[in-house]
C-alpha positions in Angstrom: -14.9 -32.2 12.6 -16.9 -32.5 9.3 -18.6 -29.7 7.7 -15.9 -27.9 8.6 -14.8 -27.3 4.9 -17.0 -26.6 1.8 -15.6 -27.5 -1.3 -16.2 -25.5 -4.7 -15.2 -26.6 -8.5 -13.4 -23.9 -10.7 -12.4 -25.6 -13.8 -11.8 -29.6 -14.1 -8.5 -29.4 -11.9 -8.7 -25.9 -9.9 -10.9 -25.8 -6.5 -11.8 -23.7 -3.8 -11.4 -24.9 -0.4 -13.2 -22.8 2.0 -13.6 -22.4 5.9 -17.2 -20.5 6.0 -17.6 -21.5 9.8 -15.0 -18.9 10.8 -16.2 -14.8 10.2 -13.2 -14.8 7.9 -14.3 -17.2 5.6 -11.5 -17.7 4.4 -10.4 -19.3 1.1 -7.8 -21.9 0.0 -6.9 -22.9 -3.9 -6.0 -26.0 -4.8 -4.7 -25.7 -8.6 -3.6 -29.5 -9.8 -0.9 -29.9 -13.0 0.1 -33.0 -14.3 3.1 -33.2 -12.2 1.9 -31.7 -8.6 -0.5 -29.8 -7.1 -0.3 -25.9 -5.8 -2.3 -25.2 -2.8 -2.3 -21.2 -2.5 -2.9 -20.9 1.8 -4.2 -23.4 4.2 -6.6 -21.8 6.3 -7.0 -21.5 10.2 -5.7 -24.7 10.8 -8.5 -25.7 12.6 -9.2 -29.0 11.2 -7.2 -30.9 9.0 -7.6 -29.7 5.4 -4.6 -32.5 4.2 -7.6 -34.9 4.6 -9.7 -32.7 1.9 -6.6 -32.0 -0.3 -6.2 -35.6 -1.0 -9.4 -36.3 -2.2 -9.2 -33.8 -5.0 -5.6 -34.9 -6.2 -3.2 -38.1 -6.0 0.1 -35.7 -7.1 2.9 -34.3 -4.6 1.4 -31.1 -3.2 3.2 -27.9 -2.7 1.6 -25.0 0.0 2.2 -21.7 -1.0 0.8 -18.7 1.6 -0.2 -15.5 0.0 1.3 -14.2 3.3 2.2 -15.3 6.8 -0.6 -14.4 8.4 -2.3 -16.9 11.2 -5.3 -17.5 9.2 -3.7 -18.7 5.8 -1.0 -20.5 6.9 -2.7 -22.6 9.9 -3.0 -26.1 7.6 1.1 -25.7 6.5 1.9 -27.8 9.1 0.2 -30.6 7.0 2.5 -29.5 4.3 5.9 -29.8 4.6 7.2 -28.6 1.0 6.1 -25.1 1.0 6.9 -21.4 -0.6 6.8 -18.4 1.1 8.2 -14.8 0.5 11.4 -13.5 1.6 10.2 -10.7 3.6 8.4 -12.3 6.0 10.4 -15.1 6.8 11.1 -14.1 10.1 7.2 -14.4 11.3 7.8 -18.6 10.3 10.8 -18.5 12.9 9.3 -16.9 16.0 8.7 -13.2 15.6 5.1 -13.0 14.4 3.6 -9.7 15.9 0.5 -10.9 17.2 0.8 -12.4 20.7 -0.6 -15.9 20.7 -3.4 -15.0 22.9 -4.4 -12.4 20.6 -4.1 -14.7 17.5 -6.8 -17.3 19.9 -9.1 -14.8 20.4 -9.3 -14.0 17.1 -9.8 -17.5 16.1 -12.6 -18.2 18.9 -14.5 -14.7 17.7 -17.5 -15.5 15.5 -16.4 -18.7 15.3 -19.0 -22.1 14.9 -15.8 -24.2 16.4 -16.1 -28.1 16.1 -17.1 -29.9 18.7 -14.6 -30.9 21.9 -11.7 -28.7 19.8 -9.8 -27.2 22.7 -8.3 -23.4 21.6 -5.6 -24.2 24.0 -3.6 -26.3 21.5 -3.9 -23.9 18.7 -0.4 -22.8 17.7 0.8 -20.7 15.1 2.8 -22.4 12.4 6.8 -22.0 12.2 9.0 -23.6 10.1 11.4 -22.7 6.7 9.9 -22.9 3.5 11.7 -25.3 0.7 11.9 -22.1 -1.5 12.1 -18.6 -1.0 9.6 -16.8 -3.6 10.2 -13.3 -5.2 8.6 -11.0 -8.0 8.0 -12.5 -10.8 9.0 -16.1 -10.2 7.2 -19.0 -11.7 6.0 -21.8 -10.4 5.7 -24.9 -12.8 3.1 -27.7 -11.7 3.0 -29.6 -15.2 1.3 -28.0 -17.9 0.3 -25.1 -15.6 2.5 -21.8 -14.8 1.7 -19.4 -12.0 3.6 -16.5 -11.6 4.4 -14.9 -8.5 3.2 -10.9 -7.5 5.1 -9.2 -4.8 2.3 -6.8 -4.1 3.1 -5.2 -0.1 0.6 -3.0 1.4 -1.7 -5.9 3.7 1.8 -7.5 4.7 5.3 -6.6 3.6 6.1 -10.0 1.3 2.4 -10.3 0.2 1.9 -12.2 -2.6 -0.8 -12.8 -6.0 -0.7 -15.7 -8.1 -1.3 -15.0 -11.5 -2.3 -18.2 -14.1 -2.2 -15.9 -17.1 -3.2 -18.8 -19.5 -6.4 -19.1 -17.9 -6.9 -15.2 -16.4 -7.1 -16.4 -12.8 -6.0 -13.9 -10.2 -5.5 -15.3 -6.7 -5.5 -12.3 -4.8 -5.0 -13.4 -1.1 -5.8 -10.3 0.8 -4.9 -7.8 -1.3 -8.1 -7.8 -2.8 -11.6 -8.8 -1.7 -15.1 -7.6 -0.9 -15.6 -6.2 2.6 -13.0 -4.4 4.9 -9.4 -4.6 4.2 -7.3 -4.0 6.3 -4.1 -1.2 6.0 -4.2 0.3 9.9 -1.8 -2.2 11.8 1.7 -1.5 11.4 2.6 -3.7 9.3 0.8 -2.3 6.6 1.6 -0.1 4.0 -1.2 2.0 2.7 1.0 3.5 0.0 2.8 0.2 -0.9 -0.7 -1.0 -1.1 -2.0 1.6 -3.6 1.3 0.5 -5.8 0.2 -3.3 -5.7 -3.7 -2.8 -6.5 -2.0 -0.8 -10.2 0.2 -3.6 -10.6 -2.5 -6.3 -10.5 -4.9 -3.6 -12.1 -3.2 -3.8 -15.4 -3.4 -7.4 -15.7 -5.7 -9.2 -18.3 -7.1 -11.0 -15.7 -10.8 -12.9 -16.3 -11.4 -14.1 -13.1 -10.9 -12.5 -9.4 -10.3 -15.1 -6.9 -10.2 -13.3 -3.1 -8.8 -15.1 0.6 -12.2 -14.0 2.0 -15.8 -13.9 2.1 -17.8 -13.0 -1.1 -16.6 -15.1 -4.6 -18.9 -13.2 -6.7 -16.1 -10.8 -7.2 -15.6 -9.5 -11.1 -11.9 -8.5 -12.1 -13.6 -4.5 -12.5 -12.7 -4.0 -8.9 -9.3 -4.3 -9.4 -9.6 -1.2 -11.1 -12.0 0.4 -9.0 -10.1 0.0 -5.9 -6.8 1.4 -7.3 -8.5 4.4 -8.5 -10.2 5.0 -4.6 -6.6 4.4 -3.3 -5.2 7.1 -5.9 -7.8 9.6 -4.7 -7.2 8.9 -0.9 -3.8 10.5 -2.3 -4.4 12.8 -3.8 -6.5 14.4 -0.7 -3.6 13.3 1.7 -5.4 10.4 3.5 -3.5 7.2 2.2 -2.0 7.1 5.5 -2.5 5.5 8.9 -5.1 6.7 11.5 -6.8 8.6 8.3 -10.1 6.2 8.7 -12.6 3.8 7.1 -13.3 4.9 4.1 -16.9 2.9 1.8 -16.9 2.2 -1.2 -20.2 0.2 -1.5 -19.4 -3.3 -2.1 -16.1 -3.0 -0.3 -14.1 -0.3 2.0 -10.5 0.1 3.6 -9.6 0.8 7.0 -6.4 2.9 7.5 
């Protein structure tokens, strides 16, 4: 199972833990304090991504999903201190509402799987976190404070994680380049709109997304809250309204 993960270096003890093989391409963060270490999602779950956490840092690590959704919280099971939002708790204790056939097929679909994995043993992770996160809670790791951003709209307890000291925004899926997604029901297209002007005030210096592209420039955030005000304004921030581009990026309804 190696190659599954590529590893990128932010800063001297910030990395990027990524799972390109999948379509998603999906993103972890590993942020290391002089106490513990903060990993912000764990990926598909696929392959073991304990085994790459523990080369990067020798401190107690904490998991902490952006939201409960199958493809950040697959590696939690590796983790068993973690965070996770209030609203979604239910989804860790049995009442996620994808099937777990749909939830295989979605991790079998443009997917370069290592060889002899068997999708039949894929699960989706349950358990209770060791602390319930809300707005604007902080999370201390030794000489490096992350706040916590309710921001709803992808998933009802959605979640940033804002390092204000060093202007890193960890945007989970709120934010990234490509489609995001604000159809299912689930969603909340105008609780989204609210979330992208919260994070779109923010002196933020660096835009760090769940998926795909990392060449991603804070600007966005302000582009994309002013697209979402102008679906408003015409009456199409709602479900069934479309896809609507934006160039770089565009949101499905």
């Amino acid at each position: 199972m190696s190659g599954w993960f590529t590893i990128d270096k932010i800063d001297g003890d910030t990395y990027i833990i990524s799972e390109y093989r999948h379509w998603e391409e999906t993103h972890c963060y590993l942020l290391n304090g002089s106490e513990r270490s903060l990993l912000i999602d764990t990926g598909l779950g696929i392959c073991n991504i304990f085994d790459e956490v523990i080369k990067l840092t020798d401190k107690p690590v904490t998991a902490a999903a952006t939201h409960i959704h199958w493809d950040h919280i697959g590696g939690h099971k590796y983790f068993p201190d973690f965070y996770a939002h209030g609203e979604e708790l239910e989804w860790l204790t049995g009442k996620f509402p994808l099937s777990i056939e749909t939830v295989k097929n979605m991790v079998v679909d443009r997917c370069e799987l290592p060889e002899n994995y068997d999708i039949d043993t894929y699960t989706i992770f349950q358990g209770m976190p060791t602390r319930v996160l809300k707005d604007k809670d902080e999370i201390d790791i030794g000489g490096r404070t992350i706040e916590v951003l309710h921001t709803p709209g992808h998933s009802p307890g959605h979640m940033c994680f804002w390092e204000r000291e060093r202007g890193y925004l960890f945007t989970g899926d709120l934010v990234y380049k490509d489609t995001l997604l604000a159809y299912y029901p689930s969603t909340d297209p105008e609780a989204y709109l609210d979330s992208l002007e919260k994070v779109a005030e923010l002196p933020v210096k660096r835009v760090f997304p769940a998926h795909h592209s990392l060449d991603i420039q804070p600007e966005i955030l302000e582009r994309m809250s002013d697209a979402f005000k102008n679906l408003k304004k015409s009456g199409k921030l709602h479900h069934g309204s479309g896809t609507f581009h934006y160039g770089d990026w565009a949101i499905w309804l």
